[in-house]
C-alpha positions as CSV (number, residue, x, y, z in Angstrom):
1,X,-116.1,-86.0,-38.1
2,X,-116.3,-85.6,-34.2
3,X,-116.0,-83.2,-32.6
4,X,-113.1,-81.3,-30.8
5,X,-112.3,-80.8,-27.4
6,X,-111.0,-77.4,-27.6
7,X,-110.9,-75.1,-24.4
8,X,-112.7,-71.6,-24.6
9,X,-109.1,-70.2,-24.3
10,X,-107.7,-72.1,-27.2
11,X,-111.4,-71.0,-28.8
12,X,-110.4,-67.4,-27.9
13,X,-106.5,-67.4,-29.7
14,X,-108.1,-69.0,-32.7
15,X,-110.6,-66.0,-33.1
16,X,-108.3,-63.8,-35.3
17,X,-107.8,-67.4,-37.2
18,X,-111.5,-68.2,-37.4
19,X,-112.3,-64.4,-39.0
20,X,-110.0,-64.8,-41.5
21,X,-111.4,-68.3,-42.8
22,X,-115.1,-66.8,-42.1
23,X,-113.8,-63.5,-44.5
24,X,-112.5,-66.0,-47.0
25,X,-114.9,-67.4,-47.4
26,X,-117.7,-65.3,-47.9
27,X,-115.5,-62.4,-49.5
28,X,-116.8,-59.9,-46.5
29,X,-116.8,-59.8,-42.8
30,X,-119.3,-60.9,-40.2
31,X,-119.0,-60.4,-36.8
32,X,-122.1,-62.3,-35.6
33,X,-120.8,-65.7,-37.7
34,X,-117.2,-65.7,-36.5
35,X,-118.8,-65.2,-32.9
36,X,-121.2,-68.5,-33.4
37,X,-118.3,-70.3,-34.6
38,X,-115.9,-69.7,-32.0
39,X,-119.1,-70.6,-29.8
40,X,-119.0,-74.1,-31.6
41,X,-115.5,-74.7,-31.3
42,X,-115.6,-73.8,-27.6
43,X,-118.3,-76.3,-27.0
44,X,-116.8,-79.1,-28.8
45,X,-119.3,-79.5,-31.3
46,X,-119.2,-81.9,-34.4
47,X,-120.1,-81.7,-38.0
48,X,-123.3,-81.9,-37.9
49,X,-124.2,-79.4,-35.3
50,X,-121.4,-76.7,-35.8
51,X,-123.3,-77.1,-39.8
52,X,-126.9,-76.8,-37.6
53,X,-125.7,-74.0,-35.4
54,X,-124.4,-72.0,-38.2
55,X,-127.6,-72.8,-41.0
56,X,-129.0,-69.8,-39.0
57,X,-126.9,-67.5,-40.1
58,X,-126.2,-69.0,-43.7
59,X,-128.2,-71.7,-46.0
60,X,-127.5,-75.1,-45.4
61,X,-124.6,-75.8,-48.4
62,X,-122.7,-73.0,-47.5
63,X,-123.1,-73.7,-43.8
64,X,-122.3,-76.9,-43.8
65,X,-118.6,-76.2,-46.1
66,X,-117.6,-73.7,-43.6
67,X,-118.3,-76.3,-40.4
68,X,-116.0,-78.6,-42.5
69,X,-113.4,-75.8,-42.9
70,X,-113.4,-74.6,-39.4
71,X,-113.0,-78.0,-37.8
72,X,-110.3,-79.2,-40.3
73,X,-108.6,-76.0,-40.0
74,X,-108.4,-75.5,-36.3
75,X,-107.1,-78.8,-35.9
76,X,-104.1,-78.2,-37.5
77,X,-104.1,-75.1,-35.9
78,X,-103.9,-76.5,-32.4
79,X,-101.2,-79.0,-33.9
80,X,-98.8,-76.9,-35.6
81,X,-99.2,-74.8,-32.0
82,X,-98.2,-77.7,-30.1
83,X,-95.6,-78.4,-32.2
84,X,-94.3,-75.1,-32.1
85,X,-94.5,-75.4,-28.2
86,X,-92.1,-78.7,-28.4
87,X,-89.4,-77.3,-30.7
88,X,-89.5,-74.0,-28.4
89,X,-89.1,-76.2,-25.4
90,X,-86.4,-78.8,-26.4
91,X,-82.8,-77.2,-27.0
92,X,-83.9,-75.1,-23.3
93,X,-84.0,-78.6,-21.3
94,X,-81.2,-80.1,-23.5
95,X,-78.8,-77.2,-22.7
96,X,-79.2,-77.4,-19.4
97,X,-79.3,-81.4,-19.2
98,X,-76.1,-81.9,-21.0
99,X,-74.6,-79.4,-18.8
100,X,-72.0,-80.5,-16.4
101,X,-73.0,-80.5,-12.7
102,X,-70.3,-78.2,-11.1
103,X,-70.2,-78.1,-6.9
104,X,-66.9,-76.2,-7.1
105,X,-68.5,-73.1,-7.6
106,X,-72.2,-71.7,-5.8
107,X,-75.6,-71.5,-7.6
108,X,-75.9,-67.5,-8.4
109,X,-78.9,-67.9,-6.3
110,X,-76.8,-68.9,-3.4
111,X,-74.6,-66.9,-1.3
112,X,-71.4,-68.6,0.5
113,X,-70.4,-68.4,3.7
114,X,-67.6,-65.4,3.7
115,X,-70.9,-63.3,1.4
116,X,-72.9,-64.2,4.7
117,X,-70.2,-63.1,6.9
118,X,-69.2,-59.8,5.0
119,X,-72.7,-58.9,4.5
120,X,-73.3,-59.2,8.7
121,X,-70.0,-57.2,8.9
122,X,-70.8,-54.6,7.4
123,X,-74.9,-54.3,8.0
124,X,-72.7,-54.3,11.8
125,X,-70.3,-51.3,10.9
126,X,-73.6,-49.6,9.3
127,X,-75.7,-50.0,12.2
128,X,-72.3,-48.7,14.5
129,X,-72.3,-45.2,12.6
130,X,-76.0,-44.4,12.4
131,X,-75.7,-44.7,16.4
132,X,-73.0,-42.6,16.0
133,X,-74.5,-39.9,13.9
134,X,-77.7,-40.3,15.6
135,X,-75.4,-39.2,19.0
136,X,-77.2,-41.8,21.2
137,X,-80.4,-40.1,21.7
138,X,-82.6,-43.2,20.7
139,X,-81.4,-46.5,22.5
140,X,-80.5,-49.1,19.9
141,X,-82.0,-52.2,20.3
142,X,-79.1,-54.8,19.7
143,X,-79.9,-57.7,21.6
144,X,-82.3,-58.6,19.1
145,X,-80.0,-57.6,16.5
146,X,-77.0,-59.9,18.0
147,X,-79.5,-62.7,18.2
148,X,-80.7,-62.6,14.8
149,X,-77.2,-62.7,13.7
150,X,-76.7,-65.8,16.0
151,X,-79.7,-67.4,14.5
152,X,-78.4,-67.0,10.4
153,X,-75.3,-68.2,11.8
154,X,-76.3,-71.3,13.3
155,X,-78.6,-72.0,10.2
156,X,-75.8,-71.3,8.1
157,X,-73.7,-74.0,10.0
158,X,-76.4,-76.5,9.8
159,X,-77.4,-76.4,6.1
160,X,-73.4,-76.5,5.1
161,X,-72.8,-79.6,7.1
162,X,-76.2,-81.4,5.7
163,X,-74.8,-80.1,2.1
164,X,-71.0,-81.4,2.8
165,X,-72.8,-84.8,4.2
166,X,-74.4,-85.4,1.4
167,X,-71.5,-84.7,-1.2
168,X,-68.6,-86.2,0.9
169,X,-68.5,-89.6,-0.8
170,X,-68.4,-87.6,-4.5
171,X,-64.9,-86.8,-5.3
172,X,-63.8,-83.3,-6.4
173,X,-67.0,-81.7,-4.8
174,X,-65.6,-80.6,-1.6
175,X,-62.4,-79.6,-3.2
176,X,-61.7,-76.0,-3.4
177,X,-61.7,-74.0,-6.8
178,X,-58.7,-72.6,-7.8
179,X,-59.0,-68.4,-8.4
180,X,-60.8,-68.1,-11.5
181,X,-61.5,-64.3,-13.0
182,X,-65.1,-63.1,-12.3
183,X,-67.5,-63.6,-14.4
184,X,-70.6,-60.6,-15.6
185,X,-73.6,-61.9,-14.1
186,X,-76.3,-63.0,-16.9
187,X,-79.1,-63.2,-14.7
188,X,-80.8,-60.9,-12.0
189,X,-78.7,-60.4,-8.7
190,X,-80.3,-62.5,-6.1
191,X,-83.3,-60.7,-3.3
192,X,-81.8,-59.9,0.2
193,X,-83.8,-58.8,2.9
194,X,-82.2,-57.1,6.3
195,X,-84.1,-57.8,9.8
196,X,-86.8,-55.1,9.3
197,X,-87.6,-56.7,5.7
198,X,-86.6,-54.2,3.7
199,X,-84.2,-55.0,0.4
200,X,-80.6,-54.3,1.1
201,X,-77.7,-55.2,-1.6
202,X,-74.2,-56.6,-1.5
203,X,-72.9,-53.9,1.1
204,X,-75.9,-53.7,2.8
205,X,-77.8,-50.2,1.8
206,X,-81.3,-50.3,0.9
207,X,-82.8,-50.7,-2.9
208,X,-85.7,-49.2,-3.7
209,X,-87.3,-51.1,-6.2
210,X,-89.9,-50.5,-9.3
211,X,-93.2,-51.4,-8.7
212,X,-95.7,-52.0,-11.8
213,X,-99.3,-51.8,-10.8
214,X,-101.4,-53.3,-13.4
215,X,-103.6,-50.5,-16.0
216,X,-106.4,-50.1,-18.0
217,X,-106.2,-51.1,-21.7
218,X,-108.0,-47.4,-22.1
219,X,-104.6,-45.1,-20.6
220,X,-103.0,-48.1,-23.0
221,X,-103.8,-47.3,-25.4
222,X,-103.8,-43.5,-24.9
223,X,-100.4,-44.0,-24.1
224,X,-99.7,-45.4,-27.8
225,X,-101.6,-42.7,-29.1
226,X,-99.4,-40.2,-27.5
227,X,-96.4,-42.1,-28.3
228,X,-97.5,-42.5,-31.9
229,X,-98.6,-38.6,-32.2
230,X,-95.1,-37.9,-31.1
231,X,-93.4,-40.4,-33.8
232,X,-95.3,-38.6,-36.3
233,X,-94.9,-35.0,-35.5
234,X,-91.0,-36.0,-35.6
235,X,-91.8,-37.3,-39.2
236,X,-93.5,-34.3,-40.1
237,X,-90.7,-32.1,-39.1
238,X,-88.1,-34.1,-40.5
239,X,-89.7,-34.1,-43.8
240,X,-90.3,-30.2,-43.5
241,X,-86.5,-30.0,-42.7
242,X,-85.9,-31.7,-46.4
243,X,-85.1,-28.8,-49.4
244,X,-87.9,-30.3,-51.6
245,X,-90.4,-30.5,-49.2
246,X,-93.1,-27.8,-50.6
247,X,-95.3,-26.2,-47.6
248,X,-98.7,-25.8,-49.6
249,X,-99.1,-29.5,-49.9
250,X,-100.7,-30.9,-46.7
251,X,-99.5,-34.3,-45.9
252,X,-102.0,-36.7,-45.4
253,X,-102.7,-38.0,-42.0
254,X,-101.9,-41.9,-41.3
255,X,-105.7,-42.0,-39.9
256,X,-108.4,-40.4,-40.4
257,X,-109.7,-38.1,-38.0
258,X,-113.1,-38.8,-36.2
259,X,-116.1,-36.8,-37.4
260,X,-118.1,-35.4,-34.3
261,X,-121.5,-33.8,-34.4
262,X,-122.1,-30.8,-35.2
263,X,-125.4,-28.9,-34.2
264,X,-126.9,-26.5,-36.0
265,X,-127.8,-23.3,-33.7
266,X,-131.2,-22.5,-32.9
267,X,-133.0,-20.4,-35.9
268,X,-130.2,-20.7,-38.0
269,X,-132.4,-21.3,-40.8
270,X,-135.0,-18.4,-39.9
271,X,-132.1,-16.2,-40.0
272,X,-131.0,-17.5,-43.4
273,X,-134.9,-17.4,-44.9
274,X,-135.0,-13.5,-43.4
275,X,-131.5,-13.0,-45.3
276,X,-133.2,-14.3,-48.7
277,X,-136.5,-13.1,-47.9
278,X,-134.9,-9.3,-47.6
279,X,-132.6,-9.7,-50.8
280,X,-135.5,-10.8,-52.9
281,X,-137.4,-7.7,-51.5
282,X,-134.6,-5.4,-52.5
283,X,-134.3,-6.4,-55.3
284,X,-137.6,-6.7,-56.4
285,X,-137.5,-2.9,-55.6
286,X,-134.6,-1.9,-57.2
287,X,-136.4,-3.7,-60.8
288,X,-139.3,-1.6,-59.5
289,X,-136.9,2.0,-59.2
290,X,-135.4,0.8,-62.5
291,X,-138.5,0.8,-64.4
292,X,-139.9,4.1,-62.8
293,X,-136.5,5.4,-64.1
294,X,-136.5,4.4,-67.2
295,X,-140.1,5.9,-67.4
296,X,-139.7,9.0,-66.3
297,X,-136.3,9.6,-67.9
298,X,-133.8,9.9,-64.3
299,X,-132.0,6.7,-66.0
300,X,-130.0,9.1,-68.1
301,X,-129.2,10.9,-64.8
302,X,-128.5,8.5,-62.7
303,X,-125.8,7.2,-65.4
304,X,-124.6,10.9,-64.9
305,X,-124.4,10.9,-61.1
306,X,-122.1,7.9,-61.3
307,X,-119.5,9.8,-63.4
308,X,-118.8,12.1,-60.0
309,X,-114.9,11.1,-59.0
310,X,-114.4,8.5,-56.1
311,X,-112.6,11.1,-53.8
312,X,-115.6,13.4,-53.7
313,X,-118.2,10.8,-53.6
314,X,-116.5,9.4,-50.5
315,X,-115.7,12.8,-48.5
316,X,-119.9,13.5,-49.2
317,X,-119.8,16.7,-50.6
318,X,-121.6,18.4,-52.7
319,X,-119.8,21.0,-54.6
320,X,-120.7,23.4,-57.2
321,X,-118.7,22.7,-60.3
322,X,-116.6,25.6,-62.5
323,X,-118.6,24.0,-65.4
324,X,-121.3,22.1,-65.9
325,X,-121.3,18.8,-67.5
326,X,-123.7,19.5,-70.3
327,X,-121.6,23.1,-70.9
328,X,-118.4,21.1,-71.2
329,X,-118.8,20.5,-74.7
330,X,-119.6,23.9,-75.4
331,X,-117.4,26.2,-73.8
332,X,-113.6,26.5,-74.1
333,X,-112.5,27.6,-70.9
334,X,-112.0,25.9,-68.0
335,X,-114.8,28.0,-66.3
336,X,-117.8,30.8,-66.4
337,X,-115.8,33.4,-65.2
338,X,-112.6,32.7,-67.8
339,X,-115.3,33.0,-70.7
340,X,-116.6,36.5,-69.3
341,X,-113.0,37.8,-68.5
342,X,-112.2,37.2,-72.0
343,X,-115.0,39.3,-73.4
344,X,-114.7,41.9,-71.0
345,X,-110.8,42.6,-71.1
346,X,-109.8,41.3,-74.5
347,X,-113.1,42.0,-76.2
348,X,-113.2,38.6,-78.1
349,X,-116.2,37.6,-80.1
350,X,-118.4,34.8,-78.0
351,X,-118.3,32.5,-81.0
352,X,-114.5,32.5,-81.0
353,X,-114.9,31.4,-77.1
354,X,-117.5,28.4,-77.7
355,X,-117.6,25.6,-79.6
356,X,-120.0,24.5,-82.3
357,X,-122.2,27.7,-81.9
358,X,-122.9,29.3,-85.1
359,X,-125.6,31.5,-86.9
360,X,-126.7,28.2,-89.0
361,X,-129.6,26.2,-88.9
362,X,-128.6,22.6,-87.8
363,X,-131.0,20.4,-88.7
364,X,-131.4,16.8,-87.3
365,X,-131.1,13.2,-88.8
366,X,-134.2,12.4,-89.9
367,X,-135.0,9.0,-87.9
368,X,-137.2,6.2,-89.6
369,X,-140.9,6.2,-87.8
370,X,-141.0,3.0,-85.3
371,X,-144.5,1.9,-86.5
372,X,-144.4,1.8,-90.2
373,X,-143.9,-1.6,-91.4
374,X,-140.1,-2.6,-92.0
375,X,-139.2,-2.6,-95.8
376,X,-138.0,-6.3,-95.7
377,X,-140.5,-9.2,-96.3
378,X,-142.1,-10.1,-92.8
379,X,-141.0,-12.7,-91.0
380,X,-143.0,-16.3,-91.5
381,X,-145.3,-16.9,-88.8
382,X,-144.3,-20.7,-87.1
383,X,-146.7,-23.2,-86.8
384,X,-146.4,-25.3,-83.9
385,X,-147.9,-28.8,-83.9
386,X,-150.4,-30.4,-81.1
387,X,-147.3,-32.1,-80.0
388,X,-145.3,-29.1,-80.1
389,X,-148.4,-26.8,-78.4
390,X,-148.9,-29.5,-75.8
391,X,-145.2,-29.8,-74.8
392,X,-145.3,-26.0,-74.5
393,X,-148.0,-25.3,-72.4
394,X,-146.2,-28.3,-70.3
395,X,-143.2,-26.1,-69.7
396,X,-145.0,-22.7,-69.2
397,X,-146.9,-24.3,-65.9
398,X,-144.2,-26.1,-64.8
399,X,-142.2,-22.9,-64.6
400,X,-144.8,-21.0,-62.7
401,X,-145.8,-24.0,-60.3
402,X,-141.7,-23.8,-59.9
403,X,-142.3,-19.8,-59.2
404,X,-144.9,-20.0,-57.0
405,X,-143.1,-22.8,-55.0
406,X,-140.2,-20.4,-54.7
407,X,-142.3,-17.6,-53.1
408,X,-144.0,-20.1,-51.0
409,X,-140.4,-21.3,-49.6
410,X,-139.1,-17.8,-49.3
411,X,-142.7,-16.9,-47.5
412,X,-144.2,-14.5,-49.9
413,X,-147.3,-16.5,-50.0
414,X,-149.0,-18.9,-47.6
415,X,-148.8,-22.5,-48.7
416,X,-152.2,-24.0,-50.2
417,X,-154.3,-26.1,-48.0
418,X,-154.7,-29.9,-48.8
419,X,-156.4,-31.1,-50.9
420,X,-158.8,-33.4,-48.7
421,X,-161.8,-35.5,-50.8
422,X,-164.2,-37.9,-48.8
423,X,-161.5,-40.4,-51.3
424,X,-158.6,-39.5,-49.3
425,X,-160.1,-38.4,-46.2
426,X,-158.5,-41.7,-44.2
427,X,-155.0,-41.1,-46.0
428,X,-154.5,-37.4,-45.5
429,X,-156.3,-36.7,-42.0
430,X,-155.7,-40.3,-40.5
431,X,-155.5,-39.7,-36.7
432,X,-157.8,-36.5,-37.0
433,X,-160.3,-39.1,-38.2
434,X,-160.1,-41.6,-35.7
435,X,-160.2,-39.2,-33.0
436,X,-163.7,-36.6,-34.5
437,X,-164.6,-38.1,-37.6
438,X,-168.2,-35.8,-37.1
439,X,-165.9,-32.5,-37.6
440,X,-163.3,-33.9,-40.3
441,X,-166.1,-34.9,-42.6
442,X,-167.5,-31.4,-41.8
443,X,-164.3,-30.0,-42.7
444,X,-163.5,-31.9,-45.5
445,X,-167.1,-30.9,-47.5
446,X,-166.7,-27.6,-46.5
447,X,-163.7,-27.6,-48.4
448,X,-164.9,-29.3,-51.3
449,X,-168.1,-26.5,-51.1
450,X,-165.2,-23.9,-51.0
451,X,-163.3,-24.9,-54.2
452,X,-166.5,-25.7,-56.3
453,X,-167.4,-22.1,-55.3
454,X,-164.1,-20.8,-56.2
455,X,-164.4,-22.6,-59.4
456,X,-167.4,-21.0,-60.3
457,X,-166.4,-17.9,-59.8
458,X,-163.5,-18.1,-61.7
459,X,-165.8,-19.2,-64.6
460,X,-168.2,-16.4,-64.0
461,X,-165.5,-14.1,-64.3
462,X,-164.0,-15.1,-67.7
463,X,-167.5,-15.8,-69.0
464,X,-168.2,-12.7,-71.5
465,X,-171.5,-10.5,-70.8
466,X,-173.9,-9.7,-73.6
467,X,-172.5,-6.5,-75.1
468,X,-168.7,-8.9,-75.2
469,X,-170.6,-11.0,-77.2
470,X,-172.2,-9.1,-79.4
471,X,-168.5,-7.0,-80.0
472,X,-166.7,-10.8,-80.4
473,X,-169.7,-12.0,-82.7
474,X,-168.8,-8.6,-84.8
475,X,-164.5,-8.4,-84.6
476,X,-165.5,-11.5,-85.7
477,X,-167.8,-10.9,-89.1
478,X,-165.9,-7.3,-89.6
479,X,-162.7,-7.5,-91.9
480,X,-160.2,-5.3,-92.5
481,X,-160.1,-4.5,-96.1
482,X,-157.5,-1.7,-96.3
483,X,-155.0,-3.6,-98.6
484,X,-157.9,-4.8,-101.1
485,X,-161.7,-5.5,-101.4
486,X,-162.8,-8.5,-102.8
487,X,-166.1,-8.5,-105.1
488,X,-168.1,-11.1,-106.1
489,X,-171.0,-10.9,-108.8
490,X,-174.2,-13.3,-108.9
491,X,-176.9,-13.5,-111.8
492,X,-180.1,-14.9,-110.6
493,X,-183.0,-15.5,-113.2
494,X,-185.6,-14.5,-111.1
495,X,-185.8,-12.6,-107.8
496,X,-189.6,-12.1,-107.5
497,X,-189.9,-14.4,-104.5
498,X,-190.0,-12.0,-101.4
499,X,-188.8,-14.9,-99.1
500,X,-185.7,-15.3,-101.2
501,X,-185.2,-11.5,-102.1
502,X,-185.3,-11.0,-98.3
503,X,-182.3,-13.8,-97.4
504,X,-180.4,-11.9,-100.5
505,X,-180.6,-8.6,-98.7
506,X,-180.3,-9.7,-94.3
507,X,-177.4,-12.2,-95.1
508,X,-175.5,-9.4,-96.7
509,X,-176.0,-6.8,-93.6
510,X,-175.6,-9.2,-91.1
511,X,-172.0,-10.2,-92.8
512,X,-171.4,-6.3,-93.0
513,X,-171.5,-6.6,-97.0
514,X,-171.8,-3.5,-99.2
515,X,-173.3,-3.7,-102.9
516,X,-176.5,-3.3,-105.1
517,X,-179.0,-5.8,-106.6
518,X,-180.2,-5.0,-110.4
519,X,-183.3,-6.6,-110.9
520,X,-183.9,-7.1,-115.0
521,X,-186.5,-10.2,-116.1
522,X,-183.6,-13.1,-116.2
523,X,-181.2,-10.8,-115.7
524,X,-180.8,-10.3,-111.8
525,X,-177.9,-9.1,-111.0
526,X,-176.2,-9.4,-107.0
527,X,-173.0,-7.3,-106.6
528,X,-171.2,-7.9,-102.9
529,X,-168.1,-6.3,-101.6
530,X,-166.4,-7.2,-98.3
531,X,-163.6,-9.0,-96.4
532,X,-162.4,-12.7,-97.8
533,X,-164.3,-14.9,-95.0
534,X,-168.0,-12.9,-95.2
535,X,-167.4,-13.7,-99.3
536,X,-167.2,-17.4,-98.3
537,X,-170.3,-17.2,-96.0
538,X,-172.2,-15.6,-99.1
539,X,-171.1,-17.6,-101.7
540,X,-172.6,-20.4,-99.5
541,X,-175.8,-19.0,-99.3
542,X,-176.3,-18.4,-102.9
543,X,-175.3,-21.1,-104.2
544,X,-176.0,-24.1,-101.8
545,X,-178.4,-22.4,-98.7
546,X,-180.8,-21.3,-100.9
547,X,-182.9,-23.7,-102.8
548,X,-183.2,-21.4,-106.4
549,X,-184.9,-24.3,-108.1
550,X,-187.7,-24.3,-106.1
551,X,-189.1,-21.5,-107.9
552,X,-190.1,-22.0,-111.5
553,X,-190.4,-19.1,-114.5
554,X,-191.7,-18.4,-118.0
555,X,-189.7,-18.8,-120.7
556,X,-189.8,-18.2,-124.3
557,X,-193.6,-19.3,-125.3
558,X,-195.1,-21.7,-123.2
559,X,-191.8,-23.7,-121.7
560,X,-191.2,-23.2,-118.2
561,X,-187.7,-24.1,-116.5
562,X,-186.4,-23.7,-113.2
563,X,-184.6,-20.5,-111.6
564,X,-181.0,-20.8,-110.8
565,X,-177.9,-18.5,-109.5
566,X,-174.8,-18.1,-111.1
567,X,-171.7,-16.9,-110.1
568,X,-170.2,-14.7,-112.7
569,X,-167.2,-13.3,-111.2
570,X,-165.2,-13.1,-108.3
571,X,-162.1,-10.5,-107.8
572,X,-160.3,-8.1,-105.8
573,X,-160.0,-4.5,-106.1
574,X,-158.5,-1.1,-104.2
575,X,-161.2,0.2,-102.6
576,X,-165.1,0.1,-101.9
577,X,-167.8,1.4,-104.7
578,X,-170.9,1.1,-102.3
579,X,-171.1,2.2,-98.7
């Protein structure tokens, strides 16, 4: 297709056109690709190089579909413009072609020779009474007055003979009009300037006329935005007039309003860290007072204090009651001094006067002891899983690391330093590198000999000294055996072997064990008492740690057979025998 020869005017009124094909088509708009097409159309490009121009902006398929649309489309633009033009343009020279050429009567825009005169006459009889008025004091100039009259004459003269000259042979033109009714003028009353140019009507008085100076399209459109605020204001205040127009709605605005900046004031945020910094202090203390309170007992008394009426507690004063508070339960009256009057006049037995006092014994509820053991079964212990242990721990951390972050926001504690390793040195410390990379390595190892250091310490500390150990190693052997003693009894054939005799005896004080050994020829007998775990550690030694059938003894006559240990009975009972 070739291309177009359209004018950057033409380019310009199909703009709004253009954006509405480029919206279409890509279902969004885009400025910079309507701009690049206009450019195209205004340049006359074809096809090919409106499709090259625009493959910038958009791949090749797509740009060269909306080349084809533009062109096709702002063709028939430009020719249903045109044809618009015509059809606007025809009936206007029609009406006036078919219309009959009439010389009886003057051209609006032409005045006739008795307008001429009356309009000298009476710019004459005007001139005449400002002189008048004015009382001759300036000297009217009227020559040239009298000669420009003689001039429009003389012109007048000439231009209605050429006019009459060149009509005469037409019949009916020079004929004159019979009286026909006036007629409203459709059009603007024709421009007439007096001597001094300065616009004068019919009778000769000056017209001052409008003037439009040209504007910005700024105090335009300020204009239309007053105009529009004050078409909208009318609305509201119409609608408001209604009777079922409800005030706590707000109407909507037709636009929305623009959103300016708005600057936050210097230390606006300090202020508001102070604020949180100094409520988490007081309360903080106020947990603090609580528990001090509920220590030393003022709890009680504080819920006391708070029972003192509003009125008093505002006006501040501290008054001496008729009664105390812990008397009020007690005492009939309404005060001290009613109670004594009463004994003293009437000679009324105290008792009568108070309440709940009597020559009896009261004795108190007897309340159950908070450490013995609840008479219900106890409750099952739960067993967590790894899973279960892992997850947790998980959550325990992550709530402290969440604390400490807290505190470290609300500046309670300093934030940690980084955590700089030779690995990381170029990520964390970048520029700080570049510049000293001598000190930053300095730095960085010092750190590094800092938290080993703090790491060992914190090992050192938990690590347990050598009297912890020894108490572990023995919480550990030591068993409580209050609710029951379990007993085990061993037979050994034969205990003559010191070695062995001597494992018997340490193993059972270093497990804490309590018994006797009864040594009788193949009759040995080993009786232990102790917790449930130092039983299992014995048992093991007897009967797998210590090789029995190492040893051999005499039997009946000359056979020999090996020694051996037996366990012959294992149990639990109430209390120790041995100790």
């Amino acid at each position: 297709m070739a291309g177009v020869t359209i004018t950057r005017k033409e380019a310009e009124e199909l703009r709004p056109w253009v954006d509405r094909t480029v919206q279409k088509f890509l279902g969004f708009e885009e400025p910079t690709l309507v701009t690049a097409a206009v450019s195209c159309l205004s340049s006359g490009f074809d096809r090919a190089e409106t499709a090259r121009k625009l493959s910038s902006l958009l791949d090749d398929a797509k740009a060269a579909s909306l080349a084809e649309q533009l062109l096709t489309g702002a063709v028939e633009q430009l020719r249903t413009k045109q044809r618009q033009a015509q059809e606007e343009d025809g009936p206007r020279k029609s009406r006036f072609s078919e219309m009959p050429l009439a010389m009886s009567q003057p051209s609006p825009g032409q005045l006739t020779t008795l307008q001429i005169r009356e309009m000298m006459a009476n710019a004459q009889r005007m001139i005449e009474e400002r002189k008048k008025a004015i009382g001759g004091s300036v000297p009217t100039p009227v020559i040239p007055v009298a000669a420009a009259v003689a001039d429009s004459r003389n012109r007048i003269a000439e231009l209605t003979a050429q006019i009459q000259a060149k009509l005469g042979n037409r019949p009916g033109f020079l004929q004159q009009p019979a009286a026909t009714p006036a007629t409203v003028a459709t059009r603007p009353t024709p421009l007439i300037l007096n001597a001094e140019g300065r616009t004068v009507d019919s009778t000769g008085r000056e017209v001052q006329l409008a003037h439009h100076t040209p504007t910005l399209k700024a105090n335009i459109r300020a204009q239309k935005r007053e105009q529009f605020k004050i078409h909208q204001e009318k609305l509201s205040e119409d609608v408001a007039e209604q009777n079922f127009f409800d005030q706590r709605v707000g109407a909507k605005p037709a636009q929305r309003g623009r959103r300016g900046f708005r600057f936050h004031e210097k230390g606006k945020y300090e202020l508001l860290a102070q604020r949180l910094r100094t409520r988490a202090k007081l309360e903080r203390l106020q947990q603090e007072i609580a528990q001090a309170a509920k220590r030393t007992g003022i709890s009680s008394a504080t819920k006391i204090a708070l029972m003192v009426p509003a009125a008093r507690a505002k006006e501040g004063k501290e008054e001496i009651p008729d009664v105390e508070w812990w008397d009020t339960f007690i005492i009939k009256g309404e005060s001290y001094d009613s109670v004594i009057e009463a004994v003293v006049a009437g000679g009324a037995p105290l008792e009568n006067l108070l309440e709940g006092v009597t020559n009896l014994v009261e004795h108190p509820i007897q309340m159950k002891a908070p450490t013995l053991p609840p008479r219900g079964p106890p409750p099952l212990p739960v067993f967590l899983t790894q899973k279960e242990r892992k997850k947790l721990r998980r959550q325990n951390r992550r709530e402290a690391w969440k604390e400490k972050q807290e505190k470290i926001r609300l500046g309670l504690e300093p934030p940690p330093e980084p955590k700089v390793r030779m690995s990381n040195l170029m990520r964390v410390l970048g520029s700080q590198q570049v510049q000293d990379p001598t000190k930053v390595e300095a730095h960085v190892r010092e750190q590094m000999a800092k938290r080993q250091k703090a790491h060992e310490e914190a090992n050192a500390s938990r690590k347990l000294t050598t009297e912890q150990r020894r108490d572990k190693k023995l919480r550990k052997l030591k068993e409580d055996t209050s609710r029951g003693v379990h007993v085990a009894v061993y037979r050994v054939l034969s205990l003559i072997n010191p070695a062995k005799k001597f494992k018997v005896e340490m193993n059972a004080k270093q497990l804490f064990l309590t018994g006797c050994v009864v040594l009788y020829r193949n009759v040995n007998l080993v009786v232990v008492e102790g917790g449930p775990r130092q039983q299992s550690k014995y048992r093991r030694l007897m009967l797998s740690r210590i090789k029995w059938s190492e040893d051999t003894i005499q039997g009946e006559g000359d056979k020999t057979e090996k020694n051996q240990c037996i366990l012959v009975w294992e149990g639990t009972v109430k209390s120790r025998s041995f100790w």
